[in-house]
C-alpha positions as CSV (number, residue, x, y, z in Angstrom):
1,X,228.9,-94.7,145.5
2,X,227.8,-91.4,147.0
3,X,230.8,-91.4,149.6
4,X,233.3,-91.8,147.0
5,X,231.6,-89.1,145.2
6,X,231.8,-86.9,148.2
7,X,235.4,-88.3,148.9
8,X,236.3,-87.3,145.0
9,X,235.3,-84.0,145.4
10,X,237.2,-83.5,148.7
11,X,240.3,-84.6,146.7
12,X,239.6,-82.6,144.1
13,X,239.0,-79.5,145.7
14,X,242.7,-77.7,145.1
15,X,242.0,-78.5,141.5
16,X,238.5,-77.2,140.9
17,X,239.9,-73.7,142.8
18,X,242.6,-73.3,140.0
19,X,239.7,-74.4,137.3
20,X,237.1,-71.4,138.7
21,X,240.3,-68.7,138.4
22,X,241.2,-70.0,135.0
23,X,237.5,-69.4,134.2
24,X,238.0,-65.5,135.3
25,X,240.6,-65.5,132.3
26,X,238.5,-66.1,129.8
27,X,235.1,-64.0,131.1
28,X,233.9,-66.8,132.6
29,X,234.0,-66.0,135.6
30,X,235.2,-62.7,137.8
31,X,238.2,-62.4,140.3
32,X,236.0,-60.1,142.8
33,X,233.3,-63.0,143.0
34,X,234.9,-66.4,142.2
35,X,235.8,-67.1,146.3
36,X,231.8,-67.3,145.7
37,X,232.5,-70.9,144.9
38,X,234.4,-71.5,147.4
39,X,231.8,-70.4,150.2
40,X,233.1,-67.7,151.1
41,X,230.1,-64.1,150.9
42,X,230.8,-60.9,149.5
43,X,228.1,-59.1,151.0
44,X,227.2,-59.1,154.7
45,X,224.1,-61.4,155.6
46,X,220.9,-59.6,156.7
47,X,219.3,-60.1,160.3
48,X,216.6,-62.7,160.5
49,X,214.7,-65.6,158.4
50,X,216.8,-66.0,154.8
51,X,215.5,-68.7,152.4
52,X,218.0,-69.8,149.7
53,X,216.5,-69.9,146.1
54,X,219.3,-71.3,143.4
55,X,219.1,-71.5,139.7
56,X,221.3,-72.4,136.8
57,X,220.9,-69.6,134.1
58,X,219.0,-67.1,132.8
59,X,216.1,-69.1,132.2
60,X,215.9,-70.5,135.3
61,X,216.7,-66.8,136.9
62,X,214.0,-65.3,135.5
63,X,211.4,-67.7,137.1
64,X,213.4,-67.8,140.2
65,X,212.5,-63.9,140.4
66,X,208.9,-64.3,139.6
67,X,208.7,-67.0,142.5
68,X,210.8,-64.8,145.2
69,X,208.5,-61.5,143.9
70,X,205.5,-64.0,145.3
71,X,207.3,-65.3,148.4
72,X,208.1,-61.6,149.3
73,X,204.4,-60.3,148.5
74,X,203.1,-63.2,151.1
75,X,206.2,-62.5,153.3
76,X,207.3,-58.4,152.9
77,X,210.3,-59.2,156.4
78,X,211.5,-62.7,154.6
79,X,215.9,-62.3,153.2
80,X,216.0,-64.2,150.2
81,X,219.8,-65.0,148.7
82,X,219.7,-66.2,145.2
83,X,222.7,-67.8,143.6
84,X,223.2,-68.7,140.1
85,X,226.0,-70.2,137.7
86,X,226.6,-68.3,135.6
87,X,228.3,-64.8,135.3
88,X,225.8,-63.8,132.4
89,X,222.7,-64.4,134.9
90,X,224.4,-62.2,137.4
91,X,224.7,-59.4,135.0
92,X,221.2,-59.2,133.3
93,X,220.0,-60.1,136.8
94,X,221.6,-57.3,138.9
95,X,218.9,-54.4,138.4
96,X,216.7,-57.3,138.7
97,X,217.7,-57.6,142.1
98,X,217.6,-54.5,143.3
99,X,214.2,-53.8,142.6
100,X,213.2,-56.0,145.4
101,X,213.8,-55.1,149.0
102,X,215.9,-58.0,150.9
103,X,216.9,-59.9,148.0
104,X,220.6,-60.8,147.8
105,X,222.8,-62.2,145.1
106,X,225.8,-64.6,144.8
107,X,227.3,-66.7,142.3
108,X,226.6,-70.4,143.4
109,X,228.5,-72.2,145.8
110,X,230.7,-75.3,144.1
111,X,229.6,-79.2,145.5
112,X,232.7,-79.9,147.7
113,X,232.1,-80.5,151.1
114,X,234.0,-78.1,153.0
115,X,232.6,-75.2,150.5
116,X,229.1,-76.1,151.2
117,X,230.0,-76.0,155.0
118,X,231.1,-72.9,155.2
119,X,228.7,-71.5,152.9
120,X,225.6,-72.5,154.9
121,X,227.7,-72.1,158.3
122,X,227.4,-68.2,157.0
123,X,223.8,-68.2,155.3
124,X,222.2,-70.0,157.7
125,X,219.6,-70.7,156.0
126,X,216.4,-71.6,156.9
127,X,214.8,-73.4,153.6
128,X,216.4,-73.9,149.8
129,X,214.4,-73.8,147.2
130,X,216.5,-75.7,143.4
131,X,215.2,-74.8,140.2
132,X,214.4,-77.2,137.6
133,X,217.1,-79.8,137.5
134,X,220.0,-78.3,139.6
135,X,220.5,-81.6,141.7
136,X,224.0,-81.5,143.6
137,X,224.2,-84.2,145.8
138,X,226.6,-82.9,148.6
139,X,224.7,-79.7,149.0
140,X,221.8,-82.1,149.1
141,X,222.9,-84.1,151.6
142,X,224.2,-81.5,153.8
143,X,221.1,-79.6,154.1
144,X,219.2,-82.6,154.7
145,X,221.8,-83.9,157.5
146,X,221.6,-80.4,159.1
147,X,217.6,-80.6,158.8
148,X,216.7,-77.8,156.6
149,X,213.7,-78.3,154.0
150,X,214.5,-79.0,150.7
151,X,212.7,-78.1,147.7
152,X,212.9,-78.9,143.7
153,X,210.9,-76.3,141.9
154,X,209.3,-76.3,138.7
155,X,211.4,-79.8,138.4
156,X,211.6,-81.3,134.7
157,X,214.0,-84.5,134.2
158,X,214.2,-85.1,130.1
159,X,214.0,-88.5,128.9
160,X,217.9,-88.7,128.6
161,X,218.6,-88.0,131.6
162,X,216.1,-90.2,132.7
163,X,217.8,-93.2,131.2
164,X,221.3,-92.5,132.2
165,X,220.3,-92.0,136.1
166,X,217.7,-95.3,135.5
167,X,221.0,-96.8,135.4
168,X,221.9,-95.7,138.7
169,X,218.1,-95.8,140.2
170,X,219.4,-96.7,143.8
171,X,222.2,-93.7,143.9
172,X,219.6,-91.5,142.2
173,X,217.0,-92.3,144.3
174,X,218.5,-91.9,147.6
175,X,219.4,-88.3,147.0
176,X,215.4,-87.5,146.0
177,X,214.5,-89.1,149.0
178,X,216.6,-86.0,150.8
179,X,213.6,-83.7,149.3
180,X,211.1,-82.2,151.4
181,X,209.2,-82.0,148.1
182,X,209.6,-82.2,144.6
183,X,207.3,-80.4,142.2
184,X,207.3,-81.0,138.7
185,X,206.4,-78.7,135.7
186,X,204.4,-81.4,134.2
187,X,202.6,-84.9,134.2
188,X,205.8,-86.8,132.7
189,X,208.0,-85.0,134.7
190,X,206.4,-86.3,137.6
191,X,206.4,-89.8,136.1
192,X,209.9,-89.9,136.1
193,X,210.9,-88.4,139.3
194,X,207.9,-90.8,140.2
195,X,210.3,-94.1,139.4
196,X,212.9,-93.2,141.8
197,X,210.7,-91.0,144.9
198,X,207.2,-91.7,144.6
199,X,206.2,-89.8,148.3
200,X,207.6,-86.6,147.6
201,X,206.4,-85.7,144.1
202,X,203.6,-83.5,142.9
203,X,202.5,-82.6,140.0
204,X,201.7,-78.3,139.3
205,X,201.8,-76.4,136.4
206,X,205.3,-74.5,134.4
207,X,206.3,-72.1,136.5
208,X,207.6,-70.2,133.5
209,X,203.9,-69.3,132.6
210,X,203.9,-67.0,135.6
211,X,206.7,-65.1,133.9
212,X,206.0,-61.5,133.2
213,X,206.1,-61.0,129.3
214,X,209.8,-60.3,128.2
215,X,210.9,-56.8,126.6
216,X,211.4,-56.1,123.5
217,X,212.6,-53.3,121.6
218,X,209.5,-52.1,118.8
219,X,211.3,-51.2,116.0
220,X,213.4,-54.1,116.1
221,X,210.0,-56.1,115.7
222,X,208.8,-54.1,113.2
223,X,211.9,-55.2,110.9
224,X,212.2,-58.6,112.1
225,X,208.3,-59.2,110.8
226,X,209.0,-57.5,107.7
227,X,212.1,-59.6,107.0
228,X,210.1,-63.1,107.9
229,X,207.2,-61.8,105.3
230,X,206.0,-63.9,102.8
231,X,208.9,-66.5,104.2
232,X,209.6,-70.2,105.6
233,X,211.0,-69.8,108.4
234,X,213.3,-72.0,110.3
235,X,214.8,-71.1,113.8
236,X,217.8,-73.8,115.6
237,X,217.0,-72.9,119.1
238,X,219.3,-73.3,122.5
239,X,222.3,-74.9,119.8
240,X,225.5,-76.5,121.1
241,X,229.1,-76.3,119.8
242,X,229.0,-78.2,116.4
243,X,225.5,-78.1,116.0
244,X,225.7,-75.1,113.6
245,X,227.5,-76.8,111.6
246,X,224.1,-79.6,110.7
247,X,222.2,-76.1,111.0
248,X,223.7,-74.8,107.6
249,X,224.1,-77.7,105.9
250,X,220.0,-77.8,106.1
251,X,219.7,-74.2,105.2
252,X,222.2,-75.1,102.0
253,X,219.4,-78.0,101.0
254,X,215.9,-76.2,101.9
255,X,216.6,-73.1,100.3
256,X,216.9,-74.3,96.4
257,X,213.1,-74.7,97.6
258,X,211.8,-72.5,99.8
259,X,212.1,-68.7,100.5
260,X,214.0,-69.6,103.6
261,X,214.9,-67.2,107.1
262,X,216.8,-69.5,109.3
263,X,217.2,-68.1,112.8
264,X,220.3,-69.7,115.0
265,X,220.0,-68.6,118.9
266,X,222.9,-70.2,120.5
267,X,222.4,-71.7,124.5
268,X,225.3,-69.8,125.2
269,X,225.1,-66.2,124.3
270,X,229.0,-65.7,124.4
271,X,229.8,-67.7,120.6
272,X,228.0,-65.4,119.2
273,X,231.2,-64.2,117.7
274,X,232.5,-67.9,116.9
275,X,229.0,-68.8,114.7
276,X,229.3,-65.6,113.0
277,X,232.6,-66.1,111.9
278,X,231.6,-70.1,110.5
279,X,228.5,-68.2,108.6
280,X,231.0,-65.5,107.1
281,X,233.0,-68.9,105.8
């Protein structure tokens, strides 16, 4: 199953390259970084040990930094390259960055083959460090066959996806096995990684409770507090396409009897526009 996955991906390749520049047309992505998937660097690698730290998003972006500000405080001479998905990380990220000598950014690398090999034939990097759930199997694989340590951090596997990939336990298992370690961000966490790669999981604490507390701008406090006064209040975190939809409906029901705020914060920050045009309707 895994070869034909890898074989897939090779023959897919010429079509995933036209996907990532359709993505530049719609914001998606960006022309002067999209070769990024591809493995090719925009920026010139820096002499001596690099570690590789990837993470999806923002969330996962923002503990990614608190971990690299630790590695670098025990290590001051270590390169760390961080990749990420998503061209919204890469923005809120960038002053991030350069706050903190020797850390380097680029958007992630795709999962075909050829990509990944010319990506870490660049890098060369000495250990990779995944965030959370960001499990590719080729660039899994071609660390491991090259020998360089592998590591899932602050490693959380939901219960869905815990029953689709139970499904698959042999497949799933065989890429875990490629970790050096896995570390989970909690007890059942660890369980489930547990079914598939019981030598190589450990148990530690959220990461995300290491995270400096998040700005925030006072005044806007002050008149969010005074608007949630005296009021139920109902907030649709992390929603999906069609999900606002269920969201008014119950706001339409609850508020004949409560005095009801109902907050929507959308996973993706960019339909914004979209779910404020379905509330104006």
């Amino acid at each position: 199953m895994f070869k034909l996955y890898r074989i897939l991906f090779l023959l897919l390749s010429p079509f995933l390259r036209a996907y990532f520049y359709i993505r530049c047309l719609y914001g998606k992505d960006k022309f002067e970084s999209v070769k990024n998937h591809f493995g090719h660097a925009t920026i010139k690698r820096p002499e001596g040990k690099l570690i590789w730290v990837h993470a999806a998003s923002i969330g996962e972006s923002t503990t990614a930094l608190t971990f690299i500000e630790h590695v670098k405080n025990q290590f001051p001479d270590l390169n760390v390259l961080l990749t990420t998905v998503t061209v919204t990380s890469a923005r809120i990220l960038a002053p991030k960055i350069a706050k903190i000598r020797g850390c380097y950014h680029q958007i992630a690398v795709a999962d075909s083959p050829r990509w990944i090999a010319k990506f870490l034939d660049y890098w060369e990097v000495d250990v990779a460090f995944f965030l959370e759930s960001e499990i590719w199997p080729n660039i899994v694989d071609t660390l491991y066959c090259r020998g360089i340590p592998i590591f899932l951090l602050n490693a959380r596997l939901s219960s869905r996806s815990f029953n689709r990939w139970s499904l698959f336990r042999k497949i799933f298992a065989s890429i875990l096995k490629k970790f050096t370690c896995i570390l989970a961000q909690s007890e059942i966490d660890a369980q489930r990684y547990g079914f598939f790669s019981k030598n190589n999981v450990k148990c530690i604490d959220n990461l995300k409770y290491a995270n400096a507390l998040l700005s925030y701008d006072a005044n806007l406090l002050k008149i969010f507090k005074k608007m949630c006064r005296g009021k139920k209040v109902l907030v649709a975190a992390s929603t999906h396409d069609g999900e606002e939809e269920t969201i008014i409906e119950a706001h339409k029901r609850l508020i004949s009897k409560f005095d009801l705020l109902t907050i929507v914060i959308p996973r993706h920050i960019g339909r914004i526009g979209d779910i404020c045009n379905l509330l104006k309707k």
